[in-house]
N, C-alpha and C positions, 0 to 999 in steps of 0.2 A: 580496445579491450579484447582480450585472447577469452581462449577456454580455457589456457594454462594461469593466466591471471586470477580468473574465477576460480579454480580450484584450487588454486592459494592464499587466496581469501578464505575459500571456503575449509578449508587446515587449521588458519589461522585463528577465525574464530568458532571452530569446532569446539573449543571448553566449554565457552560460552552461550552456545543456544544450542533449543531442542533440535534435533531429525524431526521435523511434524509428521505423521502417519498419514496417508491418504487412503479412501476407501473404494471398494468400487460398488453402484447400486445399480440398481435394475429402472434404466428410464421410464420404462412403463410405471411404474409406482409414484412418477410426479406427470404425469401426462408427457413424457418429454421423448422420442422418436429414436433414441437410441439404446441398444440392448444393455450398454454398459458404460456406465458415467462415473468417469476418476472425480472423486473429489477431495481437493487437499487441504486437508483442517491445519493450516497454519494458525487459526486462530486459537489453537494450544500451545503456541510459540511464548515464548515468554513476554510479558505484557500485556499478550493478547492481540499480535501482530506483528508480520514480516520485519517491522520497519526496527526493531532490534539485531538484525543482522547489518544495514548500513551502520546504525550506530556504532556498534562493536567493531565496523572495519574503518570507522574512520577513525578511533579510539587509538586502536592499536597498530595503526599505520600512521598519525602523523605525530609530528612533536606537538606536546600539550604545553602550553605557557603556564605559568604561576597562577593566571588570575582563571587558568581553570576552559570550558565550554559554555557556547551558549545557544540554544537553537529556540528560532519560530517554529511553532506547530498549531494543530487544529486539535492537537491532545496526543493522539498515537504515537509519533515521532516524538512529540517533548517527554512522554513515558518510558519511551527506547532509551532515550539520550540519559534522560537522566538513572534509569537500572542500571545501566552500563559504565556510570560515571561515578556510580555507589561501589557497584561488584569492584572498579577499577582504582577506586582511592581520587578520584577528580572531581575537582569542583562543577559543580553546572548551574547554569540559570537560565531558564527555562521561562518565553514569552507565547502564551495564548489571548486569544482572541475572545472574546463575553460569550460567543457563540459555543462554545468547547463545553462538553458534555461534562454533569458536574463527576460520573465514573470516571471521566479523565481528567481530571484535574487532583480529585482525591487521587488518583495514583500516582500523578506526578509528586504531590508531597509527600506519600508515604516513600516514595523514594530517598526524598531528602533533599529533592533542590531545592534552592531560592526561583517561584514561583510570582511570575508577575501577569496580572490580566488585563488586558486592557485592547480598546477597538474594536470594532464590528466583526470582521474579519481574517481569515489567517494574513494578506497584506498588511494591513493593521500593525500585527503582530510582528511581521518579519522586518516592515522599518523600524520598529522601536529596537528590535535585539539586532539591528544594522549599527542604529544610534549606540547601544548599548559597548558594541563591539570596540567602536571606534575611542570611545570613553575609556575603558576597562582593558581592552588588549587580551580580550576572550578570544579562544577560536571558536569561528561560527563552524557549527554544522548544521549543514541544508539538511532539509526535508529530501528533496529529489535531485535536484539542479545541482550535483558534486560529484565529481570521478567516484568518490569513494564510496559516496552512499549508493552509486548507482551500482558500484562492483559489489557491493554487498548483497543489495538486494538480489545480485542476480544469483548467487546462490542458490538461491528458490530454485530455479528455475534449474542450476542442474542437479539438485535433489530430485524436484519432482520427474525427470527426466532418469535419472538412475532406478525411482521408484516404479514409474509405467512406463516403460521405454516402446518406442515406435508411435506415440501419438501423434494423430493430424492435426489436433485443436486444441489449442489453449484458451480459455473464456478468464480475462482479469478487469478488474474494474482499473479506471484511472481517475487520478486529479491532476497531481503535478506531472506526473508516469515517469517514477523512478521504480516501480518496480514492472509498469509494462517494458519499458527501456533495459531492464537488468534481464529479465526475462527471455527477454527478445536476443538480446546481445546473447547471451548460450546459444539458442535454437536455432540460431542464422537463419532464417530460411525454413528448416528441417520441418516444422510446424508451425501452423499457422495459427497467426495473435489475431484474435478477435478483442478489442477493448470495448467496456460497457460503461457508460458515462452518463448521471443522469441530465436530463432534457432541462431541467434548470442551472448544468453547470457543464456546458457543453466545453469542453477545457482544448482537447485532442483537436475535436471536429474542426471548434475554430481557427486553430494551427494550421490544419494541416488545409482548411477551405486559401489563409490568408497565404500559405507560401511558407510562415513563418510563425513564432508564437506571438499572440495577442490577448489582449484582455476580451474574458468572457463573463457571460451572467456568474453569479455565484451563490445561488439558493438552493433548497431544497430540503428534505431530512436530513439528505447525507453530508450538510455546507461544512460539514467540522471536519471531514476529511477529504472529501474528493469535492472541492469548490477552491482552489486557491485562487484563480484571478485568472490564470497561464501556467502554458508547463515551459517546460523547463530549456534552457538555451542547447544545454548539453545534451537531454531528452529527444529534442525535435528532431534531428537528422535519424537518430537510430527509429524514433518512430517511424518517418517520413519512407524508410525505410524499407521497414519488414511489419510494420503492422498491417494486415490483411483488409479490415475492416474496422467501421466504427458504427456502434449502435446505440441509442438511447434510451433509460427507464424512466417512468412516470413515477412519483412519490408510493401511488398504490400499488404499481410492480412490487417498488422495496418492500415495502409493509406485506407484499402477500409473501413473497420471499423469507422473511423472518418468520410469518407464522407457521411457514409450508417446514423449513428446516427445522423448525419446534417440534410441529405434530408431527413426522415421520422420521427423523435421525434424532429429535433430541438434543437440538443441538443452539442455540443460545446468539445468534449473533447482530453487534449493531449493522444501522444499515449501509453503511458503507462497506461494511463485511457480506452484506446481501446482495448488494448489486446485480453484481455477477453471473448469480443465479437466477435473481428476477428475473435477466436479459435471454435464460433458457423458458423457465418459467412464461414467461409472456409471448414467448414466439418471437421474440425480436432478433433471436439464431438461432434457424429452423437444423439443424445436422443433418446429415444423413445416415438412413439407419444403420450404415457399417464403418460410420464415422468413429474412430478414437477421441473421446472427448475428456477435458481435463479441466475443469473449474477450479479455481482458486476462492476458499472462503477464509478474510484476515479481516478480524476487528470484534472483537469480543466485549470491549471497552462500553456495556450499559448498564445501568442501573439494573433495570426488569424489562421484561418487553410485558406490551399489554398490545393487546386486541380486543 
């Protein structure tokens, strides 16, 4: 995967999804050691998360069969797949897991897909719309683990990169890490991936500790999106790669992350759209003060937040 690849992706589905705005804030105003912290509200992206830009590039990059799409998800991704598949005139059917938040599942049908729940987990979910595929003659689209979702997601990455140009640090959360992998694949190098994972769904860690991907815990608040089981085959090398570091958040990091982004930006997000930020928030990536720093906040997809 080029730059030139990503910016033809990113042409491609330019009708399609927002430019999300990123802003800059004064670290001091979260206890956080640097003068000035990009943050990028992708979670004004349409659905409420990045994962509408893989959609849209697998959509309109591969041939769609008759019988339509079909993707596993933990809610975010089956919302992408299926806006995309409305906006596009395609069939979808969309399999989540019991665990999936019930704001994401209401938006997966007001989308309009065929809507199936069933299994503990997003694994769960992904055998059945495996089984599904094999039956029906859908195309699967992955969550993370797909050239295209991965060339999609990396979009982000040189948006936010047109947007703040010369940053040292990019702070993303991962599960599967289709969009730390899209990310990463822009920046080569150029800055450095910190990924933020929380301590009960150590996804990355475990990969990159065994050589290879393996199954990991898969709990937590955030288990509906950043808990799949493993990331992803085609994920790992680009991780193994160029991602810098890996840090872990406690359920109370997330929870204080959500009400930190409330009370001072106003700003709304589930917690796997918090991560991220807990991972500043808690001291688990200390910067430095002259550090360029760049968080990603994606997942907007709650009911209410309460504290």
């Amino acid at each position: 995967m080029t730059k030139s690849h990503i910016l033809d992706a990113q042409r491609r589905i330019a009708p399609h999804v927002r430019v999300t705005p990123v802003i800059d804030v004064d670290g001091a105003d979260f206890g956080i050691p640097v003068s000035t912290l990009t943050v990028k509200l992708e979670l004004l992206q349409h659905t409420g998360s990045f994962k509408v830009r893989g959609a849209f590039t697998n959509l309109l990059t591969r041939e769609i069969p008759k019988a339509g799409v079909v993707a596993a998800s933990g809610g975010n991704h089956g919302a992408a797949v299926a806006f995309a598949a409305r906006k596009l005139g395609i069939r979808a059917t969309i399999f989540v897991p019991e665990i999936a938040s019930p704001a994401k599942i209401q938006r997966i049908r007001d989308y309009g897909a065929e809507l199936v729940i069933g299994g503990s987990r997003y694994g769960d979910a992904l055998k059945a719309s495996e089984e599904w595929v094999a039956s029906s003659g859908a195309l699967p689209i992955h969550a993370f683990d797909q050239h295209e979702t991965i060339l999609g997601q990396a979009t982000l990455g040189a948006e936010l990169d047109h947007q703040a140009p010369g940053l040292d640090t990019v702070i993303v959360a991962a599960g599967g890490g289709g969009l730390v992998a899209g990310i990463a694949s822009w920046f080569e190098g150029a800055a450095r991936i910190v990924v933020v994972e929380p301590v009960d769904a150590p996804t990355v860690a475990a990969a990159l500790a065994a050589g290879e991907p393996v199954d990991a815990p898969a709990g937590g608040i955030a288990a509906d999106s950043l808990a799949p089981y493993r990331i992803g085959q085609l994920v790992f090398p680009i991780v193994k790669r160029y991602v810098d570091r890996v840090v872990h958040v406690t359920d109370d990091d997330i929870r204080n992350a959500q009400e930190t982004l409330w009370n001072r930006l106003r700003v709304v997000v589930e917690p796997g759209g918090a991560a991220a930020f807990g991972a500043l928030l808690a001291g688990k990536y200390k910067p430095a003060a002259d550090e360029r720093v760049a968080v990603v906040l994606s997942g907007a997809n709650t009911i209410a937040v309460r504290f």
